[in-house]
C-alpha positions in Angstrom: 23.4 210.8 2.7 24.2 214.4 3.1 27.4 215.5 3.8 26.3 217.8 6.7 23.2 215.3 7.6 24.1 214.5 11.4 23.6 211.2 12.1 20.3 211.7 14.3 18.9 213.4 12.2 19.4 211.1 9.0 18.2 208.0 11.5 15.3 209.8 13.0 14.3 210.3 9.4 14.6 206.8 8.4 12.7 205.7 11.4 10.1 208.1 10.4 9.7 205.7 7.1 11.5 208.7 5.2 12.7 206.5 2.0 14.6 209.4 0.5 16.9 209.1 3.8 17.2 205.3 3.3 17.9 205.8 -0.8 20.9 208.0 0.7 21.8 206.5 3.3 21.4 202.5 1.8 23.9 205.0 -1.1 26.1 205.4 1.3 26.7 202.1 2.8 27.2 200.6 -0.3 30.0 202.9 -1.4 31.7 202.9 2.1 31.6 206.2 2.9 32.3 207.7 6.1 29.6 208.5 8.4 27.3 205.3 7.2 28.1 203.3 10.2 27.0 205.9 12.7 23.6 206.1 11.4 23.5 202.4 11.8 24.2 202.3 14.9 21.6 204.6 16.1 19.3 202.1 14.0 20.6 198.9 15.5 18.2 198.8 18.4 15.5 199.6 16.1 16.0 196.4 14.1 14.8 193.2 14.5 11.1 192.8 13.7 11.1 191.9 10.1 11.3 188.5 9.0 14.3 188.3 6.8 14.0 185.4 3.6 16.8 184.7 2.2 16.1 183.5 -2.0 18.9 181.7 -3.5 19.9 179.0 -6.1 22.1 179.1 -9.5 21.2 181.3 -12.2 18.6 180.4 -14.2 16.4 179.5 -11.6 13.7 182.0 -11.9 14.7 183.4 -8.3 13.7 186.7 -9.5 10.2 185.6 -10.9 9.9 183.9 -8.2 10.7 187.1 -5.6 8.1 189.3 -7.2 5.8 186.9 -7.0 6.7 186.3 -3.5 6.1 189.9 -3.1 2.8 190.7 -4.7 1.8 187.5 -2.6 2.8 189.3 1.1 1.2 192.5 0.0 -1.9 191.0 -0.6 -2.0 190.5 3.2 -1.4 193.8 3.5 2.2 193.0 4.9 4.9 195.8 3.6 7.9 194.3 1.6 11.6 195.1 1.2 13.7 193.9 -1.5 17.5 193.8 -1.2 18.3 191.9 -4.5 22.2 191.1 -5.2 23.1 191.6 -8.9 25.5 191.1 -10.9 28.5 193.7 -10.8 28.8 195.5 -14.5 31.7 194.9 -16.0 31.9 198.2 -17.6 31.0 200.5 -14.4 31.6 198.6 -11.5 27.8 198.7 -10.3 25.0 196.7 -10.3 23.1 195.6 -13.3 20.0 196.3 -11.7 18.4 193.6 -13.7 15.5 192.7 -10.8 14.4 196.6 -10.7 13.7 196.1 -14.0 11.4 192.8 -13.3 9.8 194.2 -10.3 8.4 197.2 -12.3 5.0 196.2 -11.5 5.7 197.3 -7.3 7.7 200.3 -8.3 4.7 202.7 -7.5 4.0 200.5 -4.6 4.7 202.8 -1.6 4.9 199.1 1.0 7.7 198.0 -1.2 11.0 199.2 -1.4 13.2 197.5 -3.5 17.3 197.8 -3.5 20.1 196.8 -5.9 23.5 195.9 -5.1 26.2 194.7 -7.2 28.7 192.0 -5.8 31.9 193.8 -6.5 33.4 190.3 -6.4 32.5 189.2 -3.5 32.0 185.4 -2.8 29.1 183.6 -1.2 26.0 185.4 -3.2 26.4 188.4 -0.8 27.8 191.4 -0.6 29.6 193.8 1.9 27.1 195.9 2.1 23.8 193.6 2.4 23.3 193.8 5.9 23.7 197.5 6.6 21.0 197.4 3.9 18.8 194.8 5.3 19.1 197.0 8.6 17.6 199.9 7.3 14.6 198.6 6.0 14.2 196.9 9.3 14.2 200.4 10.5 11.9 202.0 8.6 9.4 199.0 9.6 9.1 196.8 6.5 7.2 193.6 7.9 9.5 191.2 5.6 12.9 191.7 3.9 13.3 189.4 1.0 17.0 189.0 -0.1 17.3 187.4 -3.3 21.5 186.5 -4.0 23.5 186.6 -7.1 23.2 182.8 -7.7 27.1 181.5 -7.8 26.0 177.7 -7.0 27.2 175.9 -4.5 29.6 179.0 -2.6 25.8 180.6 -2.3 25.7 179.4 1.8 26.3 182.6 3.2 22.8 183.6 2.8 22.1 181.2 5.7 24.4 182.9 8.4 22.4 185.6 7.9 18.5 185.1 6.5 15.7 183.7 9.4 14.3 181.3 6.7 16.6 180.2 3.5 15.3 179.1 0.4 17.0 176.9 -2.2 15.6 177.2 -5.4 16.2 174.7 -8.5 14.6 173.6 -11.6 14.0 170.4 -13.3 16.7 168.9 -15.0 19.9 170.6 -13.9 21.4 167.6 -12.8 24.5 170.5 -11.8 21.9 171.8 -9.0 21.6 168.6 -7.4 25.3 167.9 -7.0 25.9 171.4 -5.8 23.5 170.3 -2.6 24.9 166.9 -2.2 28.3 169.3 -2.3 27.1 171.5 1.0 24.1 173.4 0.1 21.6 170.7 1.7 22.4 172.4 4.9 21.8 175.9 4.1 17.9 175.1 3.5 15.1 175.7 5.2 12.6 175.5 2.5 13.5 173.8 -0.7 11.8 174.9 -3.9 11.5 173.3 -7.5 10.2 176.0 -10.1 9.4 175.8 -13.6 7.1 173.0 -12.2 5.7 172.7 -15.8 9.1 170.9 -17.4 9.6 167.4 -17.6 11.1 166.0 -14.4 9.6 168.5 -11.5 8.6 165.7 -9.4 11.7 163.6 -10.2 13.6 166.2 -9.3 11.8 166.7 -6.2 12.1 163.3 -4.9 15.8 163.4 -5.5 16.0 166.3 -3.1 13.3 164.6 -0.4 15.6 161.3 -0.7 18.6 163.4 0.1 16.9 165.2 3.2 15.9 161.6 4.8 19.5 160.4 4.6 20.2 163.5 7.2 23.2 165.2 6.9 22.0 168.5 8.6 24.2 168.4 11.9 25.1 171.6 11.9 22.1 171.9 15.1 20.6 175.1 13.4 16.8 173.7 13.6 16.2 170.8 15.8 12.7 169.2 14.7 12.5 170.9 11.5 12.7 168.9 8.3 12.7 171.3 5.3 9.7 170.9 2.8 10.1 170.6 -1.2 7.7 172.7 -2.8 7.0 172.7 -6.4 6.2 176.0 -8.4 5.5 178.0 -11.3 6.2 181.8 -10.6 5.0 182.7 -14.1 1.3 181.7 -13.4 1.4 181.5 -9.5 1.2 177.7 -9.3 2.4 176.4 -5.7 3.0 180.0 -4.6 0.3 179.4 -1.5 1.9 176.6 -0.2 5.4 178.1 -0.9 4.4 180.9 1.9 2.3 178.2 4.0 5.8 176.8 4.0 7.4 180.2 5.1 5.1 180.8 7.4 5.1 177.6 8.9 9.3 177.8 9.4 8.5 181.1 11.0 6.0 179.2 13.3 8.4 176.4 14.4 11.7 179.0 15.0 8.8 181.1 17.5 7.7 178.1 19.3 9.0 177.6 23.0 9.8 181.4 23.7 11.3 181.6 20.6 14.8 180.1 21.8 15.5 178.7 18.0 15.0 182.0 16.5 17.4 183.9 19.4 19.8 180.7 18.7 19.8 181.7 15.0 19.8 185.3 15.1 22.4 185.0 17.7 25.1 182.8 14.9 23.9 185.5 12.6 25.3 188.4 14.8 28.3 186.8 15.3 29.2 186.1 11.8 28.3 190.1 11.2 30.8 191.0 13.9 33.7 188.9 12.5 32.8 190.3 9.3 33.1 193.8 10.6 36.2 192.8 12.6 37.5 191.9 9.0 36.6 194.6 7.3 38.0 197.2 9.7 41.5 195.5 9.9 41.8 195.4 6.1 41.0 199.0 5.9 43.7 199.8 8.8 46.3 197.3 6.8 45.6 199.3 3.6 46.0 202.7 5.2 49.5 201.7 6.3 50.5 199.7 3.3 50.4 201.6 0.1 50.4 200.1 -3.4 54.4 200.4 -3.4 54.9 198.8 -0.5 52.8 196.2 -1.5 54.6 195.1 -4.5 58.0 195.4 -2.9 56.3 192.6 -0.6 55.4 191.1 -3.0 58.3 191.0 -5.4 60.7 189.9 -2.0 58.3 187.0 -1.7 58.2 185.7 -5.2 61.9 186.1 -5.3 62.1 183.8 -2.3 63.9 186.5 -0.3 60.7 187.0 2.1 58.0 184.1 3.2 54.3 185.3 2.3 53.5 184.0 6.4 56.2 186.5 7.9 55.3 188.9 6.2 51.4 188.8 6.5 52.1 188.7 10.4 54.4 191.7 10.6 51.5 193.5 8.2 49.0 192.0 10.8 51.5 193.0 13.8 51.9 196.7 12.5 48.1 197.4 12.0 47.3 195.7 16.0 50.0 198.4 17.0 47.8 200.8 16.0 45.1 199.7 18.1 46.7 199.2 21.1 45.4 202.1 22.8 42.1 201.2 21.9 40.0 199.0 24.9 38.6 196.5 23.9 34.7 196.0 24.9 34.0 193.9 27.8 33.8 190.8 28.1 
């Protein structure tokens, strides 16, 4: 994003379906500079028309076989396709690996596909700070579904669900580690459930282990009343199961629009909140930075390993210094 881009101009471009304003922009958010979130939130009543997937499981899955197939399968319906896939940060500069760009060759030229790397700069749940802001923008420009494909850190990789309309958990046959991270937690976080590298020894094992697990319950978290997530076996190499892996998309996306819809406001409504928290986060830690500089930092932190300073004092004076700040600030109405 330019420097001296105003805002509406750089959103009005981006609505326009200007992808060399989203590159910049998309840039921009990613590396936090200032100016991003006012474009955003000129976008923000533009959003909310693409179908956002969520594509998550451990490493070694074939998640990102399994996206681009998932992608070459929507465009044959003529549907246009955004890709926000979360790789691994590089050790050596910090950014991402870039590893799925490299995969999706094949829709690089594709002008319904747009297709964005981020690194996880270390952060937990298979997402980063920056995915939504991301995910907003190719709402904006139009894109009919945005796939988002996480990082794959096993059983943490839940986020995914706070913030995807339909979540898919993908495993292969025997990785017995897979099954115990959904007994762990994960069970919840699926809508669809997916077993790939159907052609090993075990596929349909496997995928009875995860049907037995879904009849004992254990989904109370209320997200989708009537809906009992299906296990679909496939092969992304050769495209085996890949039509009923989107018949099962599709039919998640018809159950969360039935009755007015009220499942898919309930869900997208937990989804905003969990973005504003997030923000609300963010924001603070940026204030408490600005007023705490490294030194003062570690002469915190040297008082509280020599006992001379509890680390709960102090974080509440830190918290009570940077709310002092704000205290002029109204808050929004309630």
């Amino acid at each position: 994003m330019s420097a001296s881009a105003r805002p509406e101009d750089t959103a009005r471009s981006i609505l326009a379906g200007d992808v060399r304003a989203a590159a910049r922009l998309m840039r921009a958010i990613d590396d936090g500079l200032p100016g991003a979130a006012s474009v955003l939130g000129l976008l923000h009543p533009h959003t909310g028309r693409a179908w956002l997937v969520g594509v998550t499981g451990s490493p070694g899955v074939g998640k990102s076989s399994l996206t681009d197939a998932l992608v070459g399968a929507w465009r044959a319906r003529g549907l246009t396709v955004g890709v926000v896939a979360v790789d691994p940060t590089s050790p050596f500069s910090g950014g991402a690996i870039l590893g799925d760009r490299i995969r999706m060759q094949q829709h690089a030229c594709d002008p319904g596909v747009f297709i964005r790397s981020l690194a996880t700069r270390g952060q937990f749940g298979g997402l980063t700070a920056s995915t939504r802001g991301v995910a907003a923008v190719l709402d904006a420009m139009g894109k009919d579904v945005i796939l988002i494909e996480t990082v794959g850190v096993g059983q943490d990789e839940v986020e995914i669900a706070r913030m995807a309309d339909t979540t898919a958990i993908v495993v292969v046959p025997g990785m017995g580690d897979d099954i115990q991270a959904i007994k762990a937690g994960v069970l919840e976080a699926g809508d669809v459930f997916v077993v790939n590298k159907m052609d090993r020894e075990g596929a349909g094992r496997t995928a009875g282990e995860i049907e037995a697990m879904l009849s004992l319950g254990g989904r109370g978290d209320g997200r989708d009343q009537g809906w009992t997530p299906p296990v679909v076996l496939t092969c992304a190499v050769d495209g085996r199961g890949l039509p009923e892996l989107v018949a099962a998309f599709d039919r998640h996306r018809a159950h969360l629009l039935a009755e007015g819809g009220w499942r898919l406001a309930a869900r997208r409504g937990w989804a905003a909140q969990a973005e504003l928290l997030e923000l609300v986060k963010a924001r603070l830690m940026q204030r408490v930075q600005a007023r705490l500089d490294q030194d003062g930092l570690a002469v915190l932190a040297q008082e509280i390993a020599q006992k001379r300073r509890d680390p709960y004092q102090a974080a509440d004076q830190i918290l009570a210094a940077a709310m002092r700040d704000t205290e002029e600030a109204p808050w929004p109405a309630m």
